[in-house]
N, C-alpha and C positions, 0 to 999 in steps of 0.2 A: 477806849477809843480805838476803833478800825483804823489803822494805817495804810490800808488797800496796797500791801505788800503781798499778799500770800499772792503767790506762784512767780510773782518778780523774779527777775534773773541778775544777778548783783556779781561782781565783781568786786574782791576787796586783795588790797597789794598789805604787803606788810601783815599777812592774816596767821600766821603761823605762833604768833605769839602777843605779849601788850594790849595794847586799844586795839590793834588790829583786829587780834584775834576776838576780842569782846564784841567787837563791832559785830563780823560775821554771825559771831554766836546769836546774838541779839535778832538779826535778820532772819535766822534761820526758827528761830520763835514768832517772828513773824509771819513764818510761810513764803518766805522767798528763797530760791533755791541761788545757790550760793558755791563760787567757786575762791580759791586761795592762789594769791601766787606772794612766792617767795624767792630766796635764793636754796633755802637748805632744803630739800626734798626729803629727807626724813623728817624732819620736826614736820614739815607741811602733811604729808600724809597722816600724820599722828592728830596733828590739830585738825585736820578734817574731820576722820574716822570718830572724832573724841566730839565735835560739835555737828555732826550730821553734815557735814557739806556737799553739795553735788561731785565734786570734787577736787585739784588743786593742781597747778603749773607753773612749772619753776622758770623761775629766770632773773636775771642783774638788772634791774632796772636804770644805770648806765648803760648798759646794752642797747639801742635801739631796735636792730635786728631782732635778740630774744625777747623783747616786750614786744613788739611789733606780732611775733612766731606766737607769742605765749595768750595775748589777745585772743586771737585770732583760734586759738585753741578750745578758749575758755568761753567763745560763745559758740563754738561745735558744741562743747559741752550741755551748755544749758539752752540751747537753739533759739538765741537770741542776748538782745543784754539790755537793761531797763536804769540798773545803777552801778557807776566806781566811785568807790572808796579808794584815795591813794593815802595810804598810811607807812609807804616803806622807808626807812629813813634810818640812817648811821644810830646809835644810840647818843644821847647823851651823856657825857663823859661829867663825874659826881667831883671829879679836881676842879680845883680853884681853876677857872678857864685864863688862858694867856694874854697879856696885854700886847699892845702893836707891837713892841721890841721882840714878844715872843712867838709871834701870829708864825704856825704850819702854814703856810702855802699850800705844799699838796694834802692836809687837813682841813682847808678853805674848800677848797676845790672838789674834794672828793664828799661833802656838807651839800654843796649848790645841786653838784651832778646827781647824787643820789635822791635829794629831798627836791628841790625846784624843778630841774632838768628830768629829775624820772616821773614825778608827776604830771612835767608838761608832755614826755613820752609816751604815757598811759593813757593820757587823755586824747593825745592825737590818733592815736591807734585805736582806741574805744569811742571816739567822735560817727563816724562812720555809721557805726550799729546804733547809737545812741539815737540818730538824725532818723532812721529809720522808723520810732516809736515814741522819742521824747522820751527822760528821764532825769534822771539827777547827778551829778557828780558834787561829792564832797571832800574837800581835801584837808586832810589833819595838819594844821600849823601849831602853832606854840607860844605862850604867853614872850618868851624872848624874841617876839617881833616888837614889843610894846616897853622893852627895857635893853639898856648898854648893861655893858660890863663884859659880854659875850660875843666879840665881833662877829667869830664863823654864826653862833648859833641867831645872834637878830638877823644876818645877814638872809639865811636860808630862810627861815619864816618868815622875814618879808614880804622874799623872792614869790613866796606861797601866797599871799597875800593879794598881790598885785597880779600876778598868772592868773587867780580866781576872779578878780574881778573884771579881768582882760575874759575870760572864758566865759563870766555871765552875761557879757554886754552881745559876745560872740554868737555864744550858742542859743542866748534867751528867745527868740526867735525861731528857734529848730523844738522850741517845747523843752530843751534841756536846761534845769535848772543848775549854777552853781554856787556852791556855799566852803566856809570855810571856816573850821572849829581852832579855836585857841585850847589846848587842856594847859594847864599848869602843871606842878608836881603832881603827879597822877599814881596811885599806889597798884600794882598790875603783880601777875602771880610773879616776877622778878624780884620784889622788893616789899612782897607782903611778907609779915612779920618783921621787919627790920625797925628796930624802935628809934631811929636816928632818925630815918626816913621818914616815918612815919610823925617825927617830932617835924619835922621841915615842911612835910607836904601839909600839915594844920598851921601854919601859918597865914591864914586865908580868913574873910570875914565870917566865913563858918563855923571857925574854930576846929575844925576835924580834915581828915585826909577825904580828898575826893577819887575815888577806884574809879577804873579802866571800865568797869561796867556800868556806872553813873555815866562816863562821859558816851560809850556808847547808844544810851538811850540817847541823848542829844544828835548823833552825827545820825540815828535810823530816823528818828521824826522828818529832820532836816533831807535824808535819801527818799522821804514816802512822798506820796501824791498829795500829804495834808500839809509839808513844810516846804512845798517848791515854791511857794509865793515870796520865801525869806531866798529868793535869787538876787545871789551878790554881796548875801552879807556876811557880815565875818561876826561870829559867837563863840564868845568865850563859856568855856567849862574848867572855871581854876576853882569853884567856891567864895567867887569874890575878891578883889586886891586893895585891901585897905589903903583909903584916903587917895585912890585915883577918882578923877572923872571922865568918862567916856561920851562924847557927844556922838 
């Protein structure tokens, strides 16, 4: 199937490594030319160089100035912008996560800012170009929107949640679609080989761990011209969660 991404101009945050970086990779197979932003500029320039990228700009996405500066860079780069990817977000932390009595504050906080707040940062600063042509935005959330036990981490995928569907109702109309991927345990070149992990993340009705590159096929369908019509909905990529029902 043609995706009618070759020569697209995509943005992807969080691209230097994880889903992020799978994402781009996968894009960049598609024929969309493809920039990265991060915080760490040597790993970005590495993960460019390494998946063909147009190529990459750094910045905090807490920052709003440097996402705002680094935007705005990234479609000098590629003279224009068609899709974002926000995939930048704190990592998941593999400790037993804390209950209210133990709940970080500035742990909460710096969850929302980085994964809700930089995505919504991303998107207001890449809205502009986007209106200019119509396109897609996709934004990476996480099966801990759909389960407790993890205050900060339901909290922030939520937050992702309801942004996306605040920005499909917004932008649907300007031609830009948005969508919003669940991955579950995701197995990513961080945690390949780890036989714990990889015992965790088969927990699923699949039976097997699902990679950072399976789930990237889903977030590119969903960034091309053949998956903009799923504007607003939220798709999970965990392999299945035994004995839920999803209406």
């Amino acid at each position: 199937m043609d995706l009618g991404l070759a020569g697209a101009a995509a943005l992807v945050t969080g691209g230097n490594r994880g889903i992020g970086r799978a994402t781009a990779a996968a894009l960049v197979r598609e024929g969309a030319r493809v920039v990265l932003l991060a915080r760490d500029a040597v790993a970005l320039a590495a993960a460019a160089a390494e998946i063909g990228a147009a190529g990459h700009v750094v910045a905090d996405t807490t920052d709003d100035v440097a996402v705002a500066s680094a935007v705005d860079e990234a479609v000098r780069l590629l003279g224009g912008l068609d899709v974002l990817v926000n995939c930048a977000a704190p990592r998941a932390d593999r400790a037993a996560p804390p209950g209210l009595a133990g709940l970080d504050e500035a742990d909460f906080l710096r969850n929302v800012d980085t994964k809700a707040l930089g995505y919504l940062r991303t998107a207001r600063a890449a809205a502009p170009y986007l209106r200019l042509r119509g396109g897609a935005i996709v934004n990476i959330s996480g099966m801990n929107a759909r389960s407790t036990g993890n205050i900060a981490g339901s909290v922030r995928n939520i937050a992702v949640v309801a942004l996306s569907k605040n920005l499909a109702d917004e932008l649907g109309p300007a031609g830009i679609a948005v969508s919003c991927v669940h991955p579950g345990l995701t197995v990513t070149e961080r945690t390949e080989g780890d036989p714990e992990y990889a015992a965790a993340a088969s927990a699923n009705a699949l039976g097997r761990p699902v990679t950072a590159a399976e789930v990237a096929d889903v977030v590119t369908f969903l960034a091309s011209p053949r998956g903009r019509v799923a504007n607003g909905a939220v798709v999970t990529a965990d392999g299945g969660r035994p004995g839920a029902v999803w209406a």
